[in-house]
C-alpha positions as CSV (number, residue, x, y, z in Angstrom):
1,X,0.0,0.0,0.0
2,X,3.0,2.5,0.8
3,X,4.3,2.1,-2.5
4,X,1.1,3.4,-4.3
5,X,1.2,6.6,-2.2
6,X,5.0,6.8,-3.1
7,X,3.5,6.3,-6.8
8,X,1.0,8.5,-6.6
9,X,3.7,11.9,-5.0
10,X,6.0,10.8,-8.1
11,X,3.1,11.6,-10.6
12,X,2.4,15.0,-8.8
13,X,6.4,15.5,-8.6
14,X,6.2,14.6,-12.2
15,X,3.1,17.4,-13.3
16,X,4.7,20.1,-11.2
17,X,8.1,19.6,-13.3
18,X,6.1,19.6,-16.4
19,X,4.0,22.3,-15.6
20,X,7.5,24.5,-14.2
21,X,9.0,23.7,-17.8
22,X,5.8,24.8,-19.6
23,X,5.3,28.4,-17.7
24,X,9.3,28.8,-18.3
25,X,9.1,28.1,-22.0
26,X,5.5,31.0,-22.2
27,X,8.2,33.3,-20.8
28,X,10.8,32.7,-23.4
29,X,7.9,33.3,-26.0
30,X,6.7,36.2,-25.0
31,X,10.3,37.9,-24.5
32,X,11.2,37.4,-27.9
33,X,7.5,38.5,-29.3
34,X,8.1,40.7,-32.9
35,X,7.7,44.4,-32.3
36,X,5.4,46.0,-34.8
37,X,5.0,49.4,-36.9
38,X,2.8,51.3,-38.9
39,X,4.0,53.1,-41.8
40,X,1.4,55.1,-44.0
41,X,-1.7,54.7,-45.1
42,X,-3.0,53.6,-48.3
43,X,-6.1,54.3,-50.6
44,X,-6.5,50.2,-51.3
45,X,-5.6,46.6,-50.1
46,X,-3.9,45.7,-53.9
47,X,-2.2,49.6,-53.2
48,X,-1.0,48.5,-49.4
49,X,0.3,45.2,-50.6
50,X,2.1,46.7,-53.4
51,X,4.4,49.0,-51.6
52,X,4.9,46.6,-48.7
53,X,8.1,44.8,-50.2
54,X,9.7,47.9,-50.6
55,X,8.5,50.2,-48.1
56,X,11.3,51.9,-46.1
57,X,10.9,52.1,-42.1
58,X,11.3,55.4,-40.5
59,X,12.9,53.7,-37.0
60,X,16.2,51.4,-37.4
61,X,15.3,47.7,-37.1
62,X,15.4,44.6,-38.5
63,X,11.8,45.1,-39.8
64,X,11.5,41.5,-42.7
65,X,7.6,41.3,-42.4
66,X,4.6,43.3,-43.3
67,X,0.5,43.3,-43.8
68,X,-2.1,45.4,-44.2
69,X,-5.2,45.8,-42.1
70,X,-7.9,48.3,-42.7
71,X,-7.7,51.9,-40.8
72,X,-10.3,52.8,-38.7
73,X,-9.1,56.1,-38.4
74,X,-9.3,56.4,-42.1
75,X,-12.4,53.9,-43.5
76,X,-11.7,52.7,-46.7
77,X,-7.5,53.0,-46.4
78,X,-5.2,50.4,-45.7
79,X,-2.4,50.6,-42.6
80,X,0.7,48.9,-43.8
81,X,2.2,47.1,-41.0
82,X,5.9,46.1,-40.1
83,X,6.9,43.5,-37.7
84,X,10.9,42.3,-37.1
């Protein structure tokens, strides 16, 4: 009988360790999450997506991604957005 109480602390030993290791590894993600930009507005989705490869970033960064996602401050424009 003692050893299915020994059995039964190894498998709550066992989800602490595994829950430790998965709160750890949410920290790691969420340190390294992509900082994002907006650069300009424009007129359409086909426009937005056009000048997104070649769009220049007005901060220094590594900025290699982009997307476009409508404006609510401006309905019917495009924000072009920049992630590194």
């Amino acid at each position: 009988m003692e050893s299915l109480g020994s059995l039964h602390l190894g498998k709550i030993v066992v989800a602490g360790v595994l829950a430790l290791a998965g709160l750890m590894t949410t920290g790691v993600g969420i340190s390294n999450a992509a900082t994002l930009q907006t650069e300009g507005t424009c007129p359409s989705r086909a426009a937005c997506y056009a000048a997104g490869p070649g769009v220049k970033a007005t901060t220094a960064g590594n900025w290699n991604d982009f997307w476009c996602v409508p404006d609510h401050a401006a309905p019917g424009s495009w924000r072009l957005v920049l992630a590194n």
